[in-house]
N, C-alpha and C positions, 0 to 999 in steps of 0.2 A: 337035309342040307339046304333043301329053298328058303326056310325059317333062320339059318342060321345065315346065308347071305343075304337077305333081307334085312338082318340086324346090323350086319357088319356094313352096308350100304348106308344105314339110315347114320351110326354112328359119323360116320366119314364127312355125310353131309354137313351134321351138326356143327363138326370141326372145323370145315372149311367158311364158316358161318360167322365162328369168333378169330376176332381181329388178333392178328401176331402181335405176339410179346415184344420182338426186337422189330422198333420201326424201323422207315427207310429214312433217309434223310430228311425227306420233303415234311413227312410226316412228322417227325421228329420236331422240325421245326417250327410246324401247326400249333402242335402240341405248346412248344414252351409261349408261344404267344400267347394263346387262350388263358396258360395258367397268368402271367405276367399283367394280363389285359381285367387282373381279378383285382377291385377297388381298396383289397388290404395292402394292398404293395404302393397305393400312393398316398396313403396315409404314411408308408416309411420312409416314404421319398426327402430330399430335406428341402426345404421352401426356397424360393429366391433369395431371401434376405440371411438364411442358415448360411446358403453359399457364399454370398457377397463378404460378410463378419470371417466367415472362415478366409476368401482369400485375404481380407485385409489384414486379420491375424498372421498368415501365411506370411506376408510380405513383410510387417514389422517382427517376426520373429526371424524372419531371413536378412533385415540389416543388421538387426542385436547380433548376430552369431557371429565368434570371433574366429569362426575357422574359413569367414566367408575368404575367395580366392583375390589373388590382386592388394589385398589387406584394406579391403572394403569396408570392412569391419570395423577395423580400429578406426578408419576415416570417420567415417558414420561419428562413432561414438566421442571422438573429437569436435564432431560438429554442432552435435548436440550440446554436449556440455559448455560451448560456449554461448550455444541459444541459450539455455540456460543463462548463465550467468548474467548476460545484457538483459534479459528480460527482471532478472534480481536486481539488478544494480539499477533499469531503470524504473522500478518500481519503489523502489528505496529512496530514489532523489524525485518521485514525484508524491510519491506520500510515508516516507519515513521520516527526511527532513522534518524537525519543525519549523514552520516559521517563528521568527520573533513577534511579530503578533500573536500568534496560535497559544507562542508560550505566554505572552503576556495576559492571553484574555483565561489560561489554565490558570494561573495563578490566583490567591485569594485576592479581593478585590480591596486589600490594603495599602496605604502608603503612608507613613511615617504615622504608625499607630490609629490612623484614621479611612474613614472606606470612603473609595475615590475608583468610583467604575471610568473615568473620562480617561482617550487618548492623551498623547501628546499635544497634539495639535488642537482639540479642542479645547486643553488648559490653555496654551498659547491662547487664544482668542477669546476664550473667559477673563484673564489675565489684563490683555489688552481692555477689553470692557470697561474693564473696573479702573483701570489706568484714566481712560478719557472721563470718568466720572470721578477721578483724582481720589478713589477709595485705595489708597496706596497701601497700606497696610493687605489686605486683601488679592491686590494685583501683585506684591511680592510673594507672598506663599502659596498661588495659584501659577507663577512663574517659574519659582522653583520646582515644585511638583514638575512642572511640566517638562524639565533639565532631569529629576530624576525618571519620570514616568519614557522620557524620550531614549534612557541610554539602555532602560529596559526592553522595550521595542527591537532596539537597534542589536539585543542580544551580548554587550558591551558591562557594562553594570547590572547584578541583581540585586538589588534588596530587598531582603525577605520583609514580613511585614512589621516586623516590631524593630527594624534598623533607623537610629538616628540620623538626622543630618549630618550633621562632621562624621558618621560611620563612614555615610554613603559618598560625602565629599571626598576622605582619605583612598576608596577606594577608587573614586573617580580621577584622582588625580596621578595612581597610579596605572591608569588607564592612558590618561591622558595631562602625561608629568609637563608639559609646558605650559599648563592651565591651574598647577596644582595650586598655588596662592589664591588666582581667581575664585577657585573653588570653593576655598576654605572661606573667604569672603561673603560669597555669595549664601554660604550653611549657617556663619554669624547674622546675617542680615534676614534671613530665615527665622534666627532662634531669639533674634532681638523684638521681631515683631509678633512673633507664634506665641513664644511662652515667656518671654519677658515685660510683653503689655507693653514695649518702649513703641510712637509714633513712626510710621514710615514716612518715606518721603520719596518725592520725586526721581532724588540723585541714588538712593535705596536701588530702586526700581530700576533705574538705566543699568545699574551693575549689575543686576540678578538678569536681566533679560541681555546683555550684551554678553555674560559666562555663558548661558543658554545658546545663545547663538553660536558663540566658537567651538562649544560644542559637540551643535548638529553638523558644521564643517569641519572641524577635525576629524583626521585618522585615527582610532583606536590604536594604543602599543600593545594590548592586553586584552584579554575580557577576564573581571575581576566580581570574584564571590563576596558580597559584604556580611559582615558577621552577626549576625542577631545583636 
């Protein structure tokens, strides 16, 4: 019997040696630190910037939602769509518009079957040039041009490139009907010196530059498409 409680003694020890299965509180708690404090678990952590995207997503998918209370929701979604819209509209009148330059410098660089890159204003003062060096001929179909190149500008008259004089005259004067004689005037006095080889003169000249003028001071009734 000394042998056999000698073993049951030695066992007993043993047991008392390994740690209990069901810890105690404290323990327990130990425990889940240690595991927690293990470098794989902050690798699964999510980053500062994971969280921050997350609540920002959080927060716009909390004003989209139409079930929000108070009808937050619908407001939201009212407010937006008008951002919206002002932001279309003023993007549209600051680069959808054309301007009448814009269009005019789109356009082929023709005028009345001939290439003619010059504004308005600088045919005017080409025009005048050749006035004071009394090349009359010249200063009247530089002046005209510059009656039709100006109502292109202005958005008021187009003519395409292969449109005549009297085309563009007719439609100018349905533009601007209390000019329409001057018009048709100032398209003769054009076609007399252009393609009829006839001499211009002085009083040519004062007519084609005084239509010119009432022109650029007149009110458009129309903007009118000239026909090829």
């Amino acid at each position: 019997m000394g042998l056999t409680s000698a073993l049951v003694q030695a066992f007993a020890r043993a047991a008392d040696a390994v740690p209990p299965l069901t810890p105690d509180g404290d323990e327990a708690r130990r425990w889940a630190e240690e595991e927690l404090s293990d470098p794989a678990y902050d690798i699964a952590e999510p980053t500062p910037f994971d969280r921050i995207a997350r609540a920002i997503g959080d927060f716009i998918a909390s004003l989209l939602n139409p079930d929000l209370s108070g009808g937050w929701g619908s407001t939201f979604a009212l407010v937006a769509a008008i951002v919206v819209v002002v932001i279309i509209v003023a993007a549209f009148l600051v680069w959808g518009v054309p301007r009448a330059t814009r269009r005019a410098a789109a356009r082929p660089p023709l005028l009345f079957g001939e290439t003619e890159h010059r504004s308005a204003a600088e045919l005017r003062a080409a025009a005048a040039e050749r006035a004071r060096a009394a090349d009359w001929e010249a200063a009247i179909v530089l002046r005209f041009r510059a009656l039709a190149r100006g109502c292109l500008e202005r958005g008021v008259v187009d003519p395409p490139p292969g449109a005549t004089v009297h085309a563009f005259a007719r439609a100018a004067a349905r533009a601007f009907p209390a000019l329409a004689p001057r018009l048709e005037d100032a398209a003769t006095a054009f076609d007399d010196v252009r393609y009829l080889r006839r001499p211009g003169t002085a009083e040519l000249y004062r007519l084609v530059a005084s239509v010119d003028d009432a022109v650029v001071s007149a009110r458009p009734a129309v903007r009118e498409e000239v026909p090829a």
